[in-house]
N, C-alpha and C positions, 0 to 999 in steps of 0.2 A: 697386841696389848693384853697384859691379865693385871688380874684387879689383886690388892692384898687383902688380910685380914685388917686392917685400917680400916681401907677404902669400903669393905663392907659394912661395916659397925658405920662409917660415916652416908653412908646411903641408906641403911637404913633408918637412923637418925630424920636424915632429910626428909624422908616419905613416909615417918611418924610410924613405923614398925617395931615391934618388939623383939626383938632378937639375942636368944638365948647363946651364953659363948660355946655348948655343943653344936649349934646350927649356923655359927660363922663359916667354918672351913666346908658342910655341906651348900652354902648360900654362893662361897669363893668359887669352888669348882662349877655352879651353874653359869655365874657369871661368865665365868672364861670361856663356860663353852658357847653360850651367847655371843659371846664378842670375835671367839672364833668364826664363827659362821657369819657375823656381817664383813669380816675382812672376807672370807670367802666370796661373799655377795659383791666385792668391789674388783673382782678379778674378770668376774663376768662382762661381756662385750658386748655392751649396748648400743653401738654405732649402727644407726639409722633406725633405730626402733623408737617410736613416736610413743610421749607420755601419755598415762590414760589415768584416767579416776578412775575407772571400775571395771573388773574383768568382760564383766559383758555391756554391749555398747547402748548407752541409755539417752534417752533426749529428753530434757528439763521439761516437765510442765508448766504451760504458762496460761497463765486466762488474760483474760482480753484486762487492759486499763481502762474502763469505763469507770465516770461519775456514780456512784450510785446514793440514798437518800442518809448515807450517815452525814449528810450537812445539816440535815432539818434537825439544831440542838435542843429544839422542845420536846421533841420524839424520842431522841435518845435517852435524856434528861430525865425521861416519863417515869424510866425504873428504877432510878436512885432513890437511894431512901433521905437522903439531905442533897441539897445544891445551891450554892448562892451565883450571882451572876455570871450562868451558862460555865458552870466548875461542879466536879461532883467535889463532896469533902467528904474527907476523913477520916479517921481518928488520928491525933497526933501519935507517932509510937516512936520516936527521938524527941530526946531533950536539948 
């Protein structure tokens, strides 16, 4: 797949870029060669190779699900600077 001098000027349009008409034809040539190489990527043989999130093998940290005292809403409530029945308020910023 290669991209035209279009399809540049319309992708960079979409992703709010400025793009002068000397730097279309160098923008075209990066793209193809981009697009090159994921067709490359699709030739390669992944058969039996397990998906990974991250090159090296990580395990989630989890902390315990325990209760803890953010129920007690006078407590919390203590460092708002306004509150009406157990609600912090705001400033309205929409009309």
């Amino acid at each position: 797949m290669s991209v035209d001098a279009t399809t540049v000027r319309r992708i960079a349009h979409l992703a709010r870029v400025a793009v002068a008409d000397d730097e279309v034809e160098h923008l075209r040539g990066e793209i193809n060669a981009i697009l090159a190489f994921v067709e490359q990527l699709s030739e390669v043989d992944v058969e039996g190779v397990e998906p990974m999130t991250s090159v090296t093998p990580m395990v989630m940290k989890k902390r315990p699900d325990v209760v803890t005292d953010g129920g007690d809403a006078d407590a919390v409530l203590r460092n708002a600077p306004a509150t009406e029945k157990n609600y912090f308020l705001v400033p309205k910023v929409v009309e």
